[in-house]
KEPA-535427 format. One record per atom (N, C-alpha, C, O): x, y, z. Coordinates in steps of 0.2 Angstrom, whole numbers, plus 2048, in hexadecimal, padded with zeros to 3 digits. Each point is the difference from the previous one (the first is absolute). Last residue first. Example, Ala and Ser with C-alpha at 12.3 -4.5 7.8 and 13.67 -1.06 7.14 Angstrom:
BEGIN
8407F5823;804806801;7FC805803;803806801;7FF7DE7FF;7FC806800;804806800;8057FF803;
***
This chain:
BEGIN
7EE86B72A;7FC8027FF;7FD804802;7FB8017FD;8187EC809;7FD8027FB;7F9803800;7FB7FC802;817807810;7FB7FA7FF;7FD8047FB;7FE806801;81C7F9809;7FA8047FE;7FA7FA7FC;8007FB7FD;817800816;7FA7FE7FA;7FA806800;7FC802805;81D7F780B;7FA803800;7FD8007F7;8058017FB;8087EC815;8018057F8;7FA8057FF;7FB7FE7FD;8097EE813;805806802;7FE8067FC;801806801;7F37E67FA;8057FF802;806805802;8067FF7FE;7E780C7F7;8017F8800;8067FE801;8048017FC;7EB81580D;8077FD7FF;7FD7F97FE;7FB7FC801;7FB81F802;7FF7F87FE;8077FD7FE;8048027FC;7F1816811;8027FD7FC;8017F7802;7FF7FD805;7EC813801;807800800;8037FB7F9;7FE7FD7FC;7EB800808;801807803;808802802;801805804;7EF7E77EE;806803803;7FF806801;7FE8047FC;7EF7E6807;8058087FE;804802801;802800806;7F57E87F4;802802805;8028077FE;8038017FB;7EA7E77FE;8048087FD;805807809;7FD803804;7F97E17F0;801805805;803805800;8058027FF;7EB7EE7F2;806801801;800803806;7FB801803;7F87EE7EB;800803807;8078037FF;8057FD7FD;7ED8007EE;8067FD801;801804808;801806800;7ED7FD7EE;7FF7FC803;8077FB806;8007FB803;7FF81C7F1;7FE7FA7FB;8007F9803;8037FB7FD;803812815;7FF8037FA;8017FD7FB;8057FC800;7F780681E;7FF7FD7FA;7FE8047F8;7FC8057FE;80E7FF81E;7FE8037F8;8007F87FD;8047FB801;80380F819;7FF7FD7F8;7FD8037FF;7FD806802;817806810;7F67FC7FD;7FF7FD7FB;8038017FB;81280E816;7FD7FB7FF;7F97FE7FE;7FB7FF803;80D812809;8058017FC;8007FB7FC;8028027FA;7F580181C;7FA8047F9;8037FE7FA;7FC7FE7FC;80D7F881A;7FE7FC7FC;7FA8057F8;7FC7FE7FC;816806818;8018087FB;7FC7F77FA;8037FE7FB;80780181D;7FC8067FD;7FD8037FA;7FE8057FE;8137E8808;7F8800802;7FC804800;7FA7FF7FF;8167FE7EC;802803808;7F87FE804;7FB7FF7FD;80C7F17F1;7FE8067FE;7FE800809;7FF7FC804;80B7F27E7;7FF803807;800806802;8058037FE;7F97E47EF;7FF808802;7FF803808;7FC7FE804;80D7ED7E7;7FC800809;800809802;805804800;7F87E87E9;802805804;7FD800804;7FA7FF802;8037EE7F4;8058017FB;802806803;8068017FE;7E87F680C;8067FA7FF;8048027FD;8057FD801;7EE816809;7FC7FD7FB;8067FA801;804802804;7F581380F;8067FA7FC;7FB7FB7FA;7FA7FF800;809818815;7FC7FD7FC;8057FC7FC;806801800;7FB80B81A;8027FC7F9;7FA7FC7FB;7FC7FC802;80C81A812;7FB7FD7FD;8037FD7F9;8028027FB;80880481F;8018017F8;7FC7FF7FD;8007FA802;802807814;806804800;8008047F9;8038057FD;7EF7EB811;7FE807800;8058047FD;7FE806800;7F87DF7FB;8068047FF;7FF807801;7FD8037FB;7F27EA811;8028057FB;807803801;803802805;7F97EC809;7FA7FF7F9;7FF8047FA;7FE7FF7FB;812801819;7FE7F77FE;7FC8017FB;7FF7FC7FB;80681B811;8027FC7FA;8017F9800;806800800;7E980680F;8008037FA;8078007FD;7FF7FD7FA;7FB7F3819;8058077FD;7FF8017FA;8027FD7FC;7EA7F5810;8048007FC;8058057FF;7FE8047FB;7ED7F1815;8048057FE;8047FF7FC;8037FB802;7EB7F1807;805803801;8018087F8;7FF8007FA;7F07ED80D;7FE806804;8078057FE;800806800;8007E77F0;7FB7FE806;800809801;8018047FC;80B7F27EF;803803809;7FC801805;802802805;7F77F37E6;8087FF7FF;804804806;8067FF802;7E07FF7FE;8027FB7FD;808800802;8037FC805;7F38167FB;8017FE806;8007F77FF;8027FD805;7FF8137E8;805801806;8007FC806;8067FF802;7E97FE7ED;8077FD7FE;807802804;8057FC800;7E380E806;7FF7F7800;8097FE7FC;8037FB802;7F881B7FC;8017FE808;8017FB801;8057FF803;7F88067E5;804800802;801800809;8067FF802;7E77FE7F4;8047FB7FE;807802803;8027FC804;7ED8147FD;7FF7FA807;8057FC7FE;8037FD804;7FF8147EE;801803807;8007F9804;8047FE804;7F28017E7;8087FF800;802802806;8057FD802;7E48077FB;8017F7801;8087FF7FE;8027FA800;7F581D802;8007FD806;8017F97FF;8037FD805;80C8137EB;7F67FC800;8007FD808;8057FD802;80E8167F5;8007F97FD;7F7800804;7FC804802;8128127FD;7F87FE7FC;8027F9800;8007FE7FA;80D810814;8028007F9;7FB7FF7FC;8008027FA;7FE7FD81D;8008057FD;8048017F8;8008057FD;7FC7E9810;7F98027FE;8018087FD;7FC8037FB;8167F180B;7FE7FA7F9;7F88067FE;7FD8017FB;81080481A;8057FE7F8;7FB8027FB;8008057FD;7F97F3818;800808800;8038027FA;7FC8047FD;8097E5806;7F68027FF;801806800;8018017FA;8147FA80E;7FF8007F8;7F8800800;7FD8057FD;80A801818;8038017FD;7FF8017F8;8008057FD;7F77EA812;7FD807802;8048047FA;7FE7FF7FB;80A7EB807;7FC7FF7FF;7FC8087FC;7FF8017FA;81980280D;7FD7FC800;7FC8017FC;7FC7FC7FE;81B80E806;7F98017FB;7FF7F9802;8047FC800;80B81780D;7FE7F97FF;7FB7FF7FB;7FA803801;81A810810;7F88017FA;8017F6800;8057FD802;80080D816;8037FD7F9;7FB8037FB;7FA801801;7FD80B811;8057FB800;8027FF7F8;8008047FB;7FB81580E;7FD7FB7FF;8037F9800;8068017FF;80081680A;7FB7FC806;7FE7F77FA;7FF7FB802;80C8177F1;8067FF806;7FC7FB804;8027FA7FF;7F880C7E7;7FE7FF809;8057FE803;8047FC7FF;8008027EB;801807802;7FB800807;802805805;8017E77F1;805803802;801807801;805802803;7E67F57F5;8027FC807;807803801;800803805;7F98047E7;7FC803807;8037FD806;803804804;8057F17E7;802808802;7FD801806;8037FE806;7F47EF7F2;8087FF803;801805802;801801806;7EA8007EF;7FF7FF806;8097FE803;801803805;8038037E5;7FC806805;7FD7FD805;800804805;8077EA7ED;805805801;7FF808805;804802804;7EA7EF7F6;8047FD804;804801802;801800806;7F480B7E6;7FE7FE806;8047FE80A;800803805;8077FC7E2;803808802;7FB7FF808;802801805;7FB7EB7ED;806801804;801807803;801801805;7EA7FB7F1;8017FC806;809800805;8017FF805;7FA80D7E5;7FC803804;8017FA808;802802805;8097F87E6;802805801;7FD803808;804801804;7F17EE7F0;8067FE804;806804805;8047FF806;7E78067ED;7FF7FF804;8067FE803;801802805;8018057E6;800807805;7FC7F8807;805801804;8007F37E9;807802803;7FE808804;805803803;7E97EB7FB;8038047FE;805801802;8027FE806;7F37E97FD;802806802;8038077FC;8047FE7FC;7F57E97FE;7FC8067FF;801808803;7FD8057FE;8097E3807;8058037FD;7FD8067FD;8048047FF;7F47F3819;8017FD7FA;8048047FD;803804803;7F47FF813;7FF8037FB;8027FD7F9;7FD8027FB;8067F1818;7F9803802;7FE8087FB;7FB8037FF;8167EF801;7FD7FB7FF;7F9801801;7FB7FD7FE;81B811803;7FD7FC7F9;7FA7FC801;7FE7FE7FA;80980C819;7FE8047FD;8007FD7F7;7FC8027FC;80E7EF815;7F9802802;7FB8057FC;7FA7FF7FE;81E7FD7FB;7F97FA802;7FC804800;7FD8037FB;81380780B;7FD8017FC;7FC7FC7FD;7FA8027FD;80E7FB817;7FE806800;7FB8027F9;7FA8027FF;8167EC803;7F8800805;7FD803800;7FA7FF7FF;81F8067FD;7FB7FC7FA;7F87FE803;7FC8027FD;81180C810;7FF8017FB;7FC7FB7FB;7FB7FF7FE;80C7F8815;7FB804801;8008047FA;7FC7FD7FC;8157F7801;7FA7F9802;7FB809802;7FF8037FB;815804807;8007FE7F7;7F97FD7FE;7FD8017FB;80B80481B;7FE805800;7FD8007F7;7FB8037FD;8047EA815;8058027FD;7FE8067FD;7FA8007FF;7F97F5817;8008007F7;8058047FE;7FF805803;8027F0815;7FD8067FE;8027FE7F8;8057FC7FD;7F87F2816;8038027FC;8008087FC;7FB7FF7FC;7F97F781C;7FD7FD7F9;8078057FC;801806802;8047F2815;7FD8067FF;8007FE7F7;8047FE7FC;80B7F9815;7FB7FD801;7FA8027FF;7FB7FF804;81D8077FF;7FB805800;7FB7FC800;7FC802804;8167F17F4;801802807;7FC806804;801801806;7F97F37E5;8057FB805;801803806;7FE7FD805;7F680E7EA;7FC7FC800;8057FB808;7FD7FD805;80F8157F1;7F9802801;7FC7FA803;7FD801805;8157FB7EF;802802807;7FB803805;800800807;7FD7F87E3;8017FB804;801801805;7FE7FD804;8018117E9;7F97FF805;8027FB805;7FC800804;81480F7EA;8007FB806;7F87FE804;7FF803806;80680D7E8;7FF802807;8017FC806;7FF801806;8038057E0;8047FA803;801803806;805802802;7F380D7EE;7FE7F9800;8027FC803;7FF7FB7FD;80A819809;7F7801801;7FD7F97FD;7FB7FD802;81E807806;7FF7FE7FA;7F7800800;7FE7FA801;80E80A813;8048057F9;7FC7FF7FB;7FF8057FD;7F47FC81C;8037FA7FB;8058047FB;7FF8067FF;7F67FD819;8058017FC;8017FA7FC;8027FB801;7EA80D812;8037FB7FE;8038037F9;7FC8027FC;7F980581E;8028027F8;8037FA7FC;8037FC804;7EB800811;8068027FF;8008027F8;7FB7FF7FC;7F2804818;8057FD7FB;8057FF7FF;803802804;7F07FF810;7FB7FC7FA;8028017FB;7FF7FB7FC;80C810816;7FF7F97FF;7FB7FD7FC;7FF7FA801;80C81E801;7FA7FE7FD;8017FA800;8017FE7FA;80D81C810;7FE7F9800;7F97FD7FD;7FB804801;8098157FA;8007FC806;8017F87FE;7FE7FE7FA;7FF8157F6;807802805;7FE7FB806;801802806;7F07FB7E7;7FF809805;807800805;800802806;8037E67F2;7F98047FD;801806807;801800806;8107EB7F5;803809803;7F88037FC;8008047FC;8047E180A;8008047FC;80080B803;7FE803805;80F7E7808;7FB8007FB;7FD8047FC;805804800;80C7F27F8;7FA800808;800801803;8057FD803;8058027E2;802803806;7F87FE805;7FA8007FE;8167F27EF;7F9803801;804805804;806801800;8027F17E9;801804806;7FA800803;7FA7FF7FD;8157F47EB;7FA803805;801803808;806800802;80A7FC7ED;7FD8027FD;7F9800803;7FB8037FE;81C80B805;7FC7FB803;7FA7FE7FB;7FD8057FC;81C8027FD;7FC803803;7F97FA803;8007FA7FF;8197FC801;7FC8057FD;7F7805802;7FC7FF805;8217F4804;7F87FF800;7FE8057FE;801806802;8157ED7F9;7FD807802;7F87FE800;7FD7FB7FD;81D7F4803;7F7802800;7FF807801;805803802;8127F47F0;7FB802808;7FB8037FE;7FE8047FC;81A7F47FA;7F97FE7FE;7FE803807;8037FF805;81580B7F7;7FD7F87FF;7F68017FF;7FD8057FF;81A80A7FA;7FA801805;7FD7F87FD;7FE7FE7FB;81C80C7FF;7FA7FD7FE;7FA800806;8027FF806;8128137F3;7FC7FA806;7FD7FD7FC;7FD8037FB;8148137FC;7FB7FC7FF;7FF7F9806;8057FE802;80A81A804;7FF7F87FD;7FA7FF7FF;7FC801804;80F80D80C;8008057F7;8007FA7FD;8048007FB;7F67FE81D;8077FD7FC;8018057FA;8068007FF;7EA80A80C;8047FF804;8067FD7FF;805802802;7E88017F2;8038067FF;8067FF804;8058047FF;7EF7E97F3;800800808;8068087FE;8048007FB;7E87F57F1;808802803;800801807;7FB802803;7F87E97F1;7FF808804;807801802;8047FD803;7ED7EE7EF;806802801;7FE80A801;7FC8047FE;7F57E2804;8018077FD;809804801;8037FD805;7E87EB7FF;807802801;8008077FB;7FD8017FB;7E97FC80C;8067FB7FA;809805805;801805804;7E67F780A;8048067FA;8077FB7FD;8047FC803;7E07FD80B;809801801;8048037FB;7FC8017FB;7ED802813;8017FD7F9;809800801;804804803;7E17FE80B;8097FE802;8037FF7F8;7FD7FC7FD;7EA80E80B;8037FB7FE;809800802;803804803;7E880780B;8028027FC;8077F87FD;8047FD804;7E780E80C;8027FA7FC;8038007FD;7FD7FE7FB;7FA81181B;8028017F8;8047F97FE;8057FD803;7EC813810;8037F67FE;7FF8047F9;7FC8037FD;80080C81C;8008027F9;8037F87FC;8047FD804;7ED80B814;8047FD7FE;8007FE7F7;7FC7FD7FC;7FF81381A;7FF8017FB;8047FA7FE;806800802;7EE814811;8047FA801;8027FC7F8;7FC8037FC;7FD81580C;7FE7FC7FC;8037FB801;8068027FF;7F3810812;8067FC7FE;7FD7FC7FB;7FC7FC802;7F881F804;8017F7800;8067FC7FF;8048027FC;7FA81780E;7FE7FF7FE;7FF7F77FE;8027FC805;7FB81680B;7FA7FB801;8047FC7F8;7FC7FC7FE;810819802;7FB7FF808;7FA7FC7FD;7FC8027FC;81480B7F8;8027F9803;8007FD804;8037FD803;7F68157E5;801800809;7FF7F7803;7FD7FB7FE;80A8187EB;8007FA800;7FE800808;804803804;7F38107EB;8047FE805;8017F8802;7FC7FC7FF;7F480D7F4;8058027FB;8077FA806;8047FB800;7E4812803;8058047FE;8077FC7FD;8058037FD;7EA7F080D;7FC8037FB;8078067FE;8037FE7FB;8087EF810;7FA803803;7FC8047FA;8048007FB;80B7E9807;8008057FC;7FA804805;7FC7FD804;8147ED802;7F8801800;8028097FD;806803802;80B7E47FC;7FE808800;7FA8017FF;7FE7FE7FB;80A7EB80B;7FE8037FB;7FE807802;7FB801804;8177EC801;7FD805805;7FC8047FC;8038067FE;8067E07FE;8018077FE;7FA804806;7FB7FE803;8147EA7FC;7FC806803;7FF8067FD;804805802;8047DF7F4;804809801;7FA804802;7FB8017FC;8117E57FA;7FA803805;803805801;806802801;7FD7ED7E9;802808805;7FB800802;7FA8007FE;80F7EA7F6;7FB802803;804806803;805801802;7FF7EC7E7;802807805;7FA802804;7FB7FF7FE;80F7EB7F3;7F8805803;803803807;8037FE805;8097F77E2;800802806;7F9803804;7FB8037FD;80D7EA7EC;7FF808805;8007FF806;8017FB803;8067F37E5;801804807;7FD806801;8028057FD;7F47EC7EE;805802805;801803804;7FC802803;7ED7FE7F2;8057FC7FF;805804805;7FF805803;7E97FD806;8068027FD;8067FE7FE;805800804;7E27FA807;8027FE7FB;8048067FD;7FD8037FC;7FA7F881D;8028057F9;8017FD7FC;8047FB802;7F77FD815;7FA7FD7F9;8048057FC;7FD8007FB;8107F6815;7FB7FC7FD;7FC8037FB;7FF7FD7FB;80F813810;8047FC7FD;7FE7FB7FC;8028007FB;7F180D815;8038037FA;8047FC7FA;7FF8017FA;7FC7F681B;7F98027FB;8008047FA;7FD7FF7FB;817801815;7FF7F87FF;7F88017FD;8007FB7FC;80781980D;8037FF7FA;8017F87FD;8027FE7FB;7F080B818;7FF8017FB;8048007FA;7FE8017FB;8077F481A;7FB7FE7FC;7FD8037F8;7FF7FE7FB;81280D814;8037F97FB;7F97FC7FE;7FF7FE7FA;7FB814813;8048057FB;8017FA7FB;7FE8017FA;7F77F881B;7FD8037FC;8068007F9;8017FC7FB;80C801816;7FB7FA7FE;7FD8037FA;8038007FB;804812810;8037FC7FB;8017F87FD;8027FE7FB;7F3814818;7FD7FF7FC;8057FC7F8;7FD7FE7FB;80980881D;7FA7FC800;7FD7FD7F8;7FE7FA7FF;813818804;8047F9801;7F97FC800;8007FC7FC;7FC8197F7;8027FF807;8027F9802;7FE7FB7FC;7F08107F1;8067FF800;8027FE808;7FC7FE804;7F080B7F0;800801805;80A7FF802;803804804;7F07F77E5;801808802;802802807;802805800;7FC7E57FA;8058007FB;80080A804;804802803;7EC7F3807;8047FE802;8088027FC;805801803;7E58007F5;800806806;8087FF804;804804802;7F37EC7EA;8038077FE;800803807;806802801;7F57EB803;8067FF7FD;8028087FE;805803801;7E57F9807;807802809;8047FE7FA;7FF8067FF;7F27F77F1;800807802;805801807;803805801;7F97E57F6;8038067FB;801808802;8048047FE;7F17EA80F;8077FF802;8048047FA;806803800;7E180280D;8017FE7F9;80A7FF800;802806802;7E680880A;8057F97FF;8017FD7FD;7FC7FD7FD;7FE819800;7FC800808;8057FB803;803801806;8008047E2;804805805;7FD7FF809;803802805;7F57F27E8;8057FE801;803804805;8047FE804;7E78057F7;8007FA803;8097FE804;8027FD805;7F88167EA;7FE80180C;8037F9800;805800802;8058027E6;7FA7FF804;7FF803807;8047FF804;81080A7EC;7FE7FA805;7F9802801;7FD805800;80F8057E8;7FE800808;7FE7F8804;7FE7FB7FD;8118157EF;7FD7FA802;8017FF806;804800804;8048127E6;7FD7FF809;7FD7F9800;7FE7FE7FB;81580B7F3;7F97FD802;7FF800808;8037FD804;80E80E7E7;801802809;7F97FD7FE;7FD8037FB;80B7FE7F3;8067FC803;7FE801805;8047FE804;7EA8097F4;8047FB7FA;8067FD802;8017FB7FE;7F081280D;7FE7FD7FE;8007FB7FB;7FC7FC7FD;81381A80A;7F97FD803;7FD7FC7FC;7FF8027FA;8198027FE;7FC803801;7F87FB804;7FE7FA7FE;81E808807;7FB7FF7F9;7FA802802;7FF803805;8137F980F;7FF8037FC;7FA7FC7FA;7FD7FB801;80B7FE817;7FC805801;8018057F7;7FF806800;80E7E8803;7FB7FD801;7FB805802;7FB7FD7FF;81B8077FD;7FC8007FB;7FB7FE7FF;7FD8007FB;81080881A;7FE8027FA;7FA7FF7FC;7FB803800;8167F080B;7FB800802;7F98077FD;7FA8007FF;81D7FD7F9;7FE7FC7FE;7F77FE802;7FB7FE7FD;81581480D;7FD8017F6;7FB7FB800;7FA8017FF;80F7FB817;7FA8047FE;8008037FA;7FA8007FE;8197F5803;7FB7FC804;7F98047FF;7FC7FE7FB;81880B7FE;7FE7FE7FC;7FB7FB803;7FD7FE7FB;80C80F814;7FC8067FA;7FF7FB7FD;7FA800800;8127F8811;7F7801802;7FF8047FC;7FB803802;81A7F87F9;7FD7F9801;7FA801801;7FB7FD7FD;813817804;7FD7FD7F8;7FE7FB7FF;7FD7FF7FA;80A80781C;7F88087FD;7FF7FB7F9;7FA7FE7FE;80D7F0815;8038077FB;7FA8017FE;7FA7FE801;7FF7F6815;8027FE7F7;8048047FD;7FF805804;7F97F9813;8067FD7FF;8028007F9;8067FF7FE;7E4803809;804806804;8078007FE;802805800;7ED7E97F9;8018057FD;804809803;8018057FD;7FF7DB806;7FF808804;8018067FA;8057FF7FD;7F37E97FC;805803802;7FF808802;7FC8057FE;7FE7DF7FF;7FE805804;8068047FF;8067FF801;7F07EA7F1;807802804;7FB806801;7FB8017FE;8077E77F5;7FD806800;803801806;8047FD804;7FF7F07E8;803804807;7FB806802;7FD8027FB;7FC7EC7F5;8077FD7FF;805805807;8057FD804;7E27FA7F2;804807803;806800804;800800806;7EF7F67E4;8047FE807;802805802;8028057FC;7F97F47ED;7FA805805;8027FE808;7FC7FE804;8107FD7E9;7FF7FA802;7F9803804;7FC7FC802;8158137F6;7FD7FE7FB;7FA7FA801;7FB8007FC;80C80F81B;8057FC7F7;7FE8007FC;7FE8067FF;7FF80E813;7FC7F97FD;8047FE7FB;8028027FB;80080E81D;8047FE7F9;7FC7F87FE;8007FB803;7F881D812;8037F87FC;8007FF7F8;7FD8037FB;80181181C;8017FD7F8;7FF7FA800;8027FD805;7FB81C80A;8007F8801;8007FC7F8;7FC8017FB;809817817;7FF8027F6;7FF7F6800;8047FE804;7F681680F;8027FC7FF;7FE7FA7FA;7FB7FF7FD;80081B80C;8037FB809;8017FB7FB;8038057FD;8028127F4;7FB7F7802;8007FF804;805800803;7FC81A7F7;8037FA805;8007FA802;8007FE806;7FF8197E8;7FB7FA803;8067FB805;8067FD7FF;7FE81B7F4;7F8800805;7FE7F8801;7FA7FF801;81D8057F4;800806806;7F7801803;7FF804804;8067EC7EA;8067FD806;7FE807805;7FF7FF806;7EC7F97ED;8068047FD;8047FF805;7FD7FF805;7E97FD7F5;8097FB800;8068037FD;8028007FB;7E880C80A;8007FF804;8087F9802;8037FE805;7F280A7E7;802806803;8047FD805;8068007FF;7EB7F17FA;8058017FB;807805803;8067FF800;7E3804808;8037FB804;8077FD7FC;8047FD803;7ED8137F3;80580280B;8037FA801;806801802;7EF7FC7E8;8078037FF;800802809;8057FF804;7E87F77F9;8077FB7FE;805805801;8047FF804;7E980E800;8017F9804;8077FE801;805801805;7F280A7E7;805804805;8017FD807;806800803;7ED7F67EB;8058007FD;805804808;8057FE802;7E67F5808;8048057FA;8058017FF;8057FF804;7EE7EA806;804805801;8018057FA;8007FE7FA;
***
């Protein structure tokens, strides 16, 4: 899914454009038990009951692609036959038939998550009518699709200390007792996936808050689908690979050059309207490497260490490059420098002593304090 994707349908949880057919929960102990679960009509909710409901459902459709928002797909096999996949079809279809299904899914959820303390597993099922656009612009309503769509949010339970609150009604101080609140979500999915504005049973989206702490278990337990790599684990792999196959002998203009690389295949791809996601694989960095000047036999090493540490697979370019900021660092300093602007920047060796030399073109601050630079 694209970033703009995400946001329609983001768009799309708001009290005046969505209309759940039906909101379904359960509550986990500590004990990993599911202690109540329950069905509640969303027609009947308050405006501020069903605004803070969809906030929260929300936040599983936010962060950024491929860091907090992971695709992960079903095999044919599974989608042909296979009881994970009628569990997901079932979760999106809803209906008194299907709530067996619904309680099985949160009894697998319950078994394999590994999440201290109490949560909740939130289920939103919700029809979206996706507006078809004509070349002019115009929105038209003829043929167009029902997204069908089931949004789960996991979200912890945390309880609140006693506190004291004035009451404007007594003109008095209250004490307020302890009570549960439930927190932002820490994993989520959506199913099935919203690719080119249509339905995509081969995936879903997958919401993590914490890009290291993706839970693979859930993935593994109740998706029954290989675990996706952490966004932090990919980077480091990544470089790997490229240390291993160019060594430390790297110049700082080739480093330079291979990141501005990559960064301008990202630009292009976003400035095509028609083109897909950008992604750096295998293809990708070779085109990198060769145009920078590295050697046909570090080109092949590096293929051979990518596909070693991700096989065939694609990578969110930022999982691997910082697009935002270009960092240099020695153990003792950390330097950082706009993305555009790595000219600014270059060594030197003098009297034998490495250094880095950055230009100033403006002014110069130490710790807030702008500084004239002797000479």
């Amino acid at each position: 899914m694209t970033e703009k994707e995400i946001g329609e349908l983001r768009r799309r949880l708001r009290p005046d454009k969505c209309a759940p057919t039906a909101l379904y929960g359960c509550f986990v102990n500590e004990q990993k038990q599911i202690a109540t679960d329950f069905r509640q009509t969303l027609t009947t909710t308050s405006g501020d009951d069903l605004e803070a409901l969809l906030a929260l459902m929300r936040k599983t459709l936010s962060g950024v692609p491929g860091r907090s928002l992971i695709p992960v797909g079903f095999t044919n096999e599974q989608v042909i036959d296979s009881d994970e996949h009628r569990l997901f079809m079932a979760l999106k279809n809803g209906g008194d038939e299907n709530e067996t299904a619904i309680r099985r899914f949160f009894e697998k959820t319950a078994e394999g998550l590994q999440m201290e303390g109490n949560y909740v597993i939130l289920l939103l099922q919700d029809a979206y009518p996706v507006p078809l656009y004509a070349k002019d612009g115009a929105n038209n309503d003829e043929g167009r699709e029902i997204f069908g769509y089931a949004l789960c949010a996991v979200c912890p339970v945390k309880e609140t200390k006693p506190a004291l609150s004035f009451s404007p009604t007594e003109n008095a101080i209250r004490s307020l007792m302890a009570n549960r609140v439930i927190a932002n979500p820490e994993i989520g999915f959506l199913f099935p996936s919203f690719d080119d504005r249509t339905a995509n049973i081969y995936d879903l989206l997958y919401y993590v808050r914490k890009p290291d702490e993706n839970h693979p278990e859930f993935i593994k337990n109740v998706v029954n689908a290989a675990p996706p790599m952490p966004a932090d684990e990919q980077k480091e792999a990544f470089e790997e690979a490229l240390g291993e196959t160019l060594g430390k002998g790297v110049s700082l203009k080739f480093a330079m050059d291979l990141r501005d690389a990559i960064c301008e295949e990202i630009e292009e791809a976003k400035n095509d309207p028609e083109a897909d996601a950008p992604v750096v694989d295998r293809g990708t960095v070779t085109r990198v490497l060769r145009d920078a000047g590295a050697e046909e036999a570090q080109i092949e090493a590096f293929g051979a260490a990518y596909e070693a540490r991700f096989g065939k697979a694609a990578l969110p370019p930022q999982n691997v490059v910082n697009t935002k900021q270009i960092e240099v660092s020695t153990p003792e300093v950390q330097i950082r420098i706009a993305s555009d602007r790595s000219d600014l920047i270059s060594s030197r060796v003098i009297d034998g002593v490495h250094y880095l030399l950055i230009r100033a073109e403006s002014t110069v601050e130490v710790n807030g304090m702008p500084v004239e630079i002797d000479g």
